[in-house]
C-alpha positions as CSV (number, residue, x, y, z in Angstrom):
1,X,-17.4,23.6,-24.0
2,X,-16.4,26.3,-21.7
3,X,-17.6,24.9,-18.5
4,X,-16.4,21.7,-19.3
5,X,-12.9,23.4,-19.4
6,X,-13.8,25.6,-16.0
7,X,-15.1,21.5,-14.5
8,X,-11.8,19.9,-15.6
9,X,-10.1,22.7,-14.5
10,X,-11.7,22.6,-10.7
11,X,-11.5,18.5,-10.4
12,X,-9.1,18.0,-7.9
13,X,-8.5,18.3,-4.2
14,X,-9.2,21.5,-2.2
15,X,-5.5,21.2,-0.8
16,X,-3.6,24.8,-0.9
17,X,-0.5,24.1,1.1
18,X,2.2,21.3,-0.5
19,X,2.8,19.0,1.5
20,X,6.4,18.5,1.1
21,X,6.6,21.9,2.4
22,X,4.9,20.9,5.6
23,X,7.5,18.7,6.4
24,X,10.2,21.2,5.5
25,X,8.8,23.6,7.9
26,X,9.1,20.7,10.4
27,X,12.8,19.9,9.9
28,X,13.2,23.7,10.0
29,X,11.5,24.7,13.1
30,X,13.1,21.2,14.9
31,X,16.5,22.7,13.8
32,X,15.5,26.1,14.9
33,X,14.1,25.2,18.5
34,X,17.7,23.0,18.7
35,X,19.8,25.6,17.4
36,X,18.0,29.0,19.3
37,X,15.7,27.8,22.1
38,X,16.6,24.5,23.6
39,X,19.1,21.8,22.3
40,X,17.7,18.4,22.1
41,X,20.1,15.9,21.7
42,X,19.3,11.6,21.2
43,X,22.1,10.8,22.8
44,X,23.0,8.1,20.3
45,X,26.1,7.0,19.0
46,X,27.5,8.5,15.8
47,X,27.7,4.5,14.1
48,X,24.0,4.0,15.2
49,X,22.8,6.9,14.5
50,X,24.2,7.6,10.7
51,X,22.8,3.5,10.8
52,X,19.2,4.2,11.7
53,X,19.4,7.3,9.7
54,X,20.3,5.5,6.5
55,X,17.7,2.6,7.7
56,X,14.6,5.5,7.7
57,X,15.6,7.1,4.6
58,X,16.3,4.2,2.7
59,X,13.1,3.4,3.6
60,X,11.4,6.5,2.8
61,X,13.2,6.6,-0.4
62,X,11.9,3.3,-1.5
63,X,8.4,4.1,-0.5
64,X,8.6,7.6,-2.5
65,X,10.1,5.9,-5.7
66,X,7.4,2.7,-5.8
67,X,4.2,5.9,-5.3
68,X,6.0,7.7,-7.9
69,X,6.7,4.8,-10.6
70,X,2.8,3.8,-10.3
71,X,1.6,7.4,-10.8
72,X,3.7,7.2,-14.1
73,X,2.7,4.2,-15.0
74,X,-1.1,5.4,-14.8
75,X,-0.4,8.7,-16.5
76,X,-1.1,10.7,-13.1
77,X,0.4,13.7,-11.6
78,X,1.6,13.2,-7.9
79,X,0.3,17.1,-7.2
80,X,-2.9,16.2,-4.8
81,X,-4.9,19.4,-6.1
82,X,-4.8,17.9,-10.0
83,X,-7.1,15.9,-11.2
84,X,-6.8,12.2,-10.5
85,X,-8.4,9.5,-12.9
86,X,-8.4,6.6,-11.5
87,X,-7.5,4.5,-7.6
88,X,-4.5,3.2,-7.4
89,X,-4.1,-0.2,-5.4
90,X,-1.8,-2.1,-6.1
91,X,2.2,-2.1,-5.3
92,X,2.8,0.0,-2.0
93,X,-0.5,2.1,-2.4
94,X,-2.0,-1.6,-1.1
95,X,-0.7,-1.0,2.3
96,X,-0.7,2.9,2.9
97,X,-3.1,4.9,1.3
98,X,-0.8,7.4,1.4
99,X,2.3,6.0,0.9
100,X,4.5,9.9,-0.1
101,X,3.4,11.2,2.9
102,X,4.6,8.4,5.1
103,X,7.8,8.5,3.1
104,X,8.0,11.8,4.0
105,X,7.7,11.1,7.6
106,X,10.5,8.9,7.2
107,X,12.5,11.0,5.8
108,X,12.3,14.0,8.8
109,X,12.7,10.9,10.9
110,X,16.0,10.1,9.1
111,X,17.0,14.0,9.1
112,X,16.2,14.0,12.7
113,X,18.3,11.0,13.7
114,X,20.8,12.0,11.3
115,X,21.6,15.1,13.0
116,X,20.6,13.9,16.7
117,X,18.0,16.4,17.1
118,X,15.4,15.5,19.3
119,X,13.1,18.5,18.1
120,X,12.8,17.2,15.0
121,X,11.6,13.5,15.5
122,X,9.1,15.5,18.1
123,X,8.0,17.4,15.2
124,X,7.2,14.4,13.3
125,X,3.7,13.7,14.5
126,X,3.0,17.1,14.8
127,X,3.9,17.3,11.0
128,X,1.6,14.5,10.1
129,X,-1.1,15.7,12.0
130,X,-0.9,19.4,9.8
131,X,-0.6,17.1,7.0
132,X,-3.5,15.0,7.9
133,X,-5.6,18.3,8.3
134,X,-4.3,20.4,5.1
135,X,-4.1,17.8,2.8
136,X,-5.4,14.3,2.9
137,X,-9.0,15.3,4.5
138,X,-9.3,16.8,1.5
139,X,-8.2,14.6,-0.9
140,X,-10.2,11.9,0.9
141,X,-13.4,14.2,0.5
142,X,-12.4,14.9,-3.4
143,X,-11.9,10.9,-3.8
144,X,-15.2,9.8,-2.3
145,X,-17.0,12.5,-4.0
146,X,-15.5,11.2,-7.3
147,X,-15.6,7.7,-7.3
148,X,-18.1,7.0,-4.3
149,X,-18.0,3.2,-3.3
150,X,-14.6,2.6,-5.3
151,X,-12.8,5.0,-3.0
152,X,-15.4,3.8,0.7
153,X,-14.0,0.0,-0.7
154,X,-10.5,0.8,-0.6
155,X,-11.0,3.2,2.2
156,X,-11.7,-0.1,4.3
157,X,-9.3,-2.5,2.8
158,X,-6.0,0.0,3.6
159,X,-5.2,1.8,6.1
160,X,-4.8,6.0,5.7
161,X,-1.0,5.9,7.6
162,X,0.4,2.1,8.0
């Protein structure tokens, strides 16, 4: 009974750093560079901006809520080092296979144009590749390890990003 508990307790990703803090560290180091080392204005109007802005995070926003409403329809916790049950792929998880990260992308982007900072919308890929290392290589090893030829299937049908 014991080390079923201790097995349970282990099955999930080997991923120690949130991810949503990633990308906080990204907005805050773009505003930090802009602020301190070198300002990096877009240059774009105040109307298109706040436009794109809101464009990006409604975006993001939409993407976040459809991940989150099928992990609560499935019973699953979002936290990528739990345990996770069962694939998910249907709704937006059939055309990202990691759709809260890329809404998370889109919402620095949409931080980033909002307040015409160059630095941050730099940071962006720089983010995703941290991410990419930290987070989803390891979820991707935990998933394939799991459910083997359920997970290589899906791995081929969607795409990790877009």
């Amino acid at each position: 009974m014991l080390s079923a508990m201790s097995e349970a307790a282990r099955d999930g990703a080997a991923v120690r750093l949130p991810p949503p803090l990633v990308y906080l560290g990204g907005v805050a180091l773009g505003v930090l560079l802009h602020a301190v080392a070198l300002p990096l204005p877009l240059g774009l109007p105040g109307a298109w901006r706040i436009g794109l802005a809101a464009l990006a995070a409604g975006l993001g926003i939409a993407l976040l809520a459809g991940a989150f409403g099928h992990f609560q329809r499935t019973g699953q916790d979002p936290k990528p080092w739990l345990a996770t049950p069962e694939i998910i792929s249907e709704g937006v998880y059939r055309f990202t296979r990691n759709p809260m990260y890329v809404s998370m992308a889109l919402l620095q982007l949409a931080i980033g144009v909002g307040l015409g900072n160059g630095w941050i919308l730099l940071l962006v890929p720089v983010v995703a590749a941290v991410v990419q290392r930290t987070a989803i290589r390891h979820e991707e090893a935990y998933l394939e390890a799991k459910f083997r030829e359920t997970y290589l299937a899906y791995k081929r049908q969607v795409r990790r990003w877009l």
